[in-house]
N, C-alpha and C positions, 0 to 999 in steps of 0.2 A: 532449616533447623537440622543441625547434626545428630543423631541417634549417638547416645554411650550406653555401653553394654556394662550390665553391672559387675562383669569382670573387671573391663576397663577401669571401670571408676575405683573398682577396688587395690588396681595396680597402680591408677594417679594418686591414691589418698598413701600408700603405704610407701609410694617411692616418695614422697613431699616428706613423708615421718621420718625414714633415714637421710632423708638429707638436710631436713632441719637439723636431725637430732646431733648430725658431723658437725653440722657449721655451730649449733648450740654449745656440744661439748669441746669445742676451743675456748668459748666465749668464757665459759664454767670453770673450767682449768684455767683460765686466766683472771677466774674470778672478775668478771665484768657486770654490769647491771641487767642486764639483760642475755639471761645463763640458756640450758637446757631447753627445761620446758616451755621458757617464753618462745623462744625459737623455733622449738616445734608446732607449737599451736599456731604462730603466725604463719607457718608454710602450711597448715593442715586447713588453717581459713583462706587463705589467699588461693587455695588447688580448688576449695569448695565454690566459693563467688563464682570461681574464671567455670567452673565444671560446669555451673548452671547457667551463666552464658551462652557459652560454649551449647547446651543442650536447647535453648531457647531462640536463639539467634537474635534478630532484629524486632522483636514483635515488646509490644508495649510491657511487659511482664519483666523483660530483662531491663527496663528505662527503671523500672521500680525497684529490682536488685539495687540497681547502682545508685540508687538512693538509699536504700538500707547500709550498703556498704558504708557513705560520706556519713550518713549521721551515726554508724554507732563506733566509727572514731571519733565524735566528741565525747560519744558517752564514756567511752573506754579512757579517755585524754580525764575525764573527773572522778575518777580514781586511782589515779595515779597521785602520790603524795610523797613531798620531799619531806625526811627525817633526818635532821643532821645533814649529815654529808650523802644518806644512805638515800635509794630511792626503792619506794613501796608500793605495788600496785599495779605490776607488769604483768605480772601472770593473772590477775584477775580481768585486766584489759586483753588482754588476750582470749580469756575464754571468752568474755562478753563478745567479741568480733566473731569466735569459733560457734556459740547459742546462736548467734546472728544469723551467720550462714546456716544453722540447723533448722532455724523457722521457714527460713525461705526453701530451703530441700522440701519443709513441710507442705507450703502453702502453695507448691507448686506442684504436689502430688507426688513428690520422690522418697516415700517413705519410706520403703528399704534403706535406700541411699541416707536418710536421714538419720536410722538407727546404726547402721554400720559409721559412721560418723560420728557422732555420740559414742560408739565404745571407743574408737581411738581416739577421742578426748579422754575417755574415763582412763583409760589406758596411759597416756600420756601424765595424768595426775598421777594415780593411784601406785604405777612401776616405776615411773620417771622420777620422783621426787626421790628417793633413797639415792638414785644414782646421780641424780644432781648433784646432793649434799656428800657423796665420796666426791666427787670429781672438783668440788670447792674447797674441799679441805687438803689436796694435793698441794705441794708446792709449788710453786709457779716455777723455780730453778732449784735444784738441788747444793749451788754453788752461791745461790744470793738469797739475804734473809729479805724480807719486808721491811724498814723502816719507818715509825710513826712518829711525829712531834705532836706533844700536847702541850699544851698553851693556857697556864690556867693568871688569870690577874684577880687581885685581891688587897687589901687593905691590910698594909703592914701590921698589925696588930694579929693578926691571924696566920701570919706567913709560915712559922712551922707548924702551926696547926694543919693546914694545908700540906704543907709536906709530907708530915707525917702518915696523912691519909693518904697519898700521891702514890708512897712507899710500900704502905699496905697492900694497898690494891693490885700491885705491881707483884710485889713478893707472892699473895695468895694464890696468884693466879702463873703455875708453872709452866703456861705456853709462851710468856715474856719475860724478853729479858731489861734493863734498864742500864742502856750505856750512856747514859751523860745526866746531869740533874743542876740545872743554873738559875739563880734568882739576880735580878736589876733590880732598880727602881722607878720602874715605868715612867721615868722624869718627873715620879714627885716622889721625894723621903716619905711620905704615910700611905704611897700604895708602893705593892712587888709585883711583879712580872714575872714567873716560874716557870720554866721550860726543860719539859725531860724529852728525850732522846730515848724511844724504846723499841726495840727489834724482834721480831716473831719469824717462822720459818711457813708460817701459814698465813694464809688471810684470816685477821683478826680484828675487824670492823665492827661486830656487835661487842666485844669486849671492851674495845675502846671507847665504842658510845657508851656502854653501861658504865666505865670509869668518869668517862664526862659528866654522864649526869648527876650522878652521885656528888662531884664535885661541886654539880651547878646550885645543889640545894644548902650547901654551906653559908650560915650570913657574913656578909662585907664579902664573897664571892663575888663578883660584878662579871667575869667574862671567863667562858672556858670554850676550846676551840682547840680541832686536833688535824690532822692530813696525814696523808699514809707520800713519804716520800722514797717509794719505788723507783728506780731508771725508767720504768717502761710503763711510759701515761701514753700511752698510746689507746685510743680506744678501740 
């Protein structure tokens, strides 16, 4: 069993917090689903498990970590929820992994190490989230907007009705802009197929699901569907 001096530990938990926090703040700035703080707390659990390993060695105690570790990625896996296109529930699976490893700090006696652990989680919420949401709100290029198509179908009878609303929503909202606005007829004369072309210099995901939904509540609405069509889908 290796001895860590609560220096040490205090040096592995705060080097794992800037180096999530780099690899997070690319993820942020590029606006991905998994920003900042998810990224931090995953390197802040993942330094805590290995740490109590690591202090435990081979003895029956650590066979039981490494069971806590598998089962509370299911727990953390059912909170995660798809919205739209959006996904919700990373950061709270996150801290569930990050509590996880806090019990077991506990129940193994390291309760220094458990409270000093617990404030860089609180830390990580409480400082991190303002600098998340700057670092999301950045441009991804200074030179290239964002791109989004929405997709709304509906029953000809309604079609400018539908537009008109398309329009509004577009106009109100001064961080979009609407370069193209086309209607078909979804191969039958008494439905339309509406398609606008709208560009943001930001990532503007929640705006556009809030335009969507809005749309979705309309009657003879039957389908509305949008995608951000950036160059760089890379994840």
């Amino acid at each position: 069993m290796q001895s860590i001096t609560l220096t040490d530990f205090i040096l592995r938990l705060t080097i794992a917090f800037l180096l999530g926090a780099i690899v997070g703040a690319e993820r942020q700035w590029r606006q991905r689903m998994a920003g900042l703080r998810t990224n931090i707390l995953v390197a802040l659990g993942a330094t805590l498990f290995v740490t109590i390993g690591v202090s435990l060695g081979d003895q029956a105690t650590g066979r039981v970590v490494s069971y806590v570790v598998s089962g509370i990625g299911f727990l953390g896996a059912g909170v995660i929820m798809k919205d739209g296109v959006n996904i919700r529930g990373l950061n709270t699976a996150a801290t569930l992994w990050c509590s996880a490893s806090v019990g077991a700090l506990c129940g193994n006696g390291f309760l220094i190490e458990a409270v000093i652990a617990t404030l860089f989680i609180l830390f990580t919420h409480v400082l991190m989230r303002p600098v998340g949401n700057k670092l999301g709100n950045l441009p991804i290029r200074k030179d290239e907007d964002i791109e989004y198509l929405l997709v709304v179908k509906c029953m000809q009878e309604v079609e400018n009705h539908v537009r008109v609303l398309l329009l509004q929503s577009i106009a109100n909202d001064h961080r979009l802009i609407l370069c193209g606005l086309s209607s078909t007829d979804d191969g039958s004369p008494a439905r339309a197929h509406i398609t606008a072309e709208i560009l943001a210099d930001v990532n503007q995901d929640l705006v556009m699901e809030q335009i969507a939904s809005r749309l979705t509540i309309e009657q003879q609405v039957y389908e509305v569907k949008w995608n951000k069509r950036n160059n760089d889908n890379d994840l």
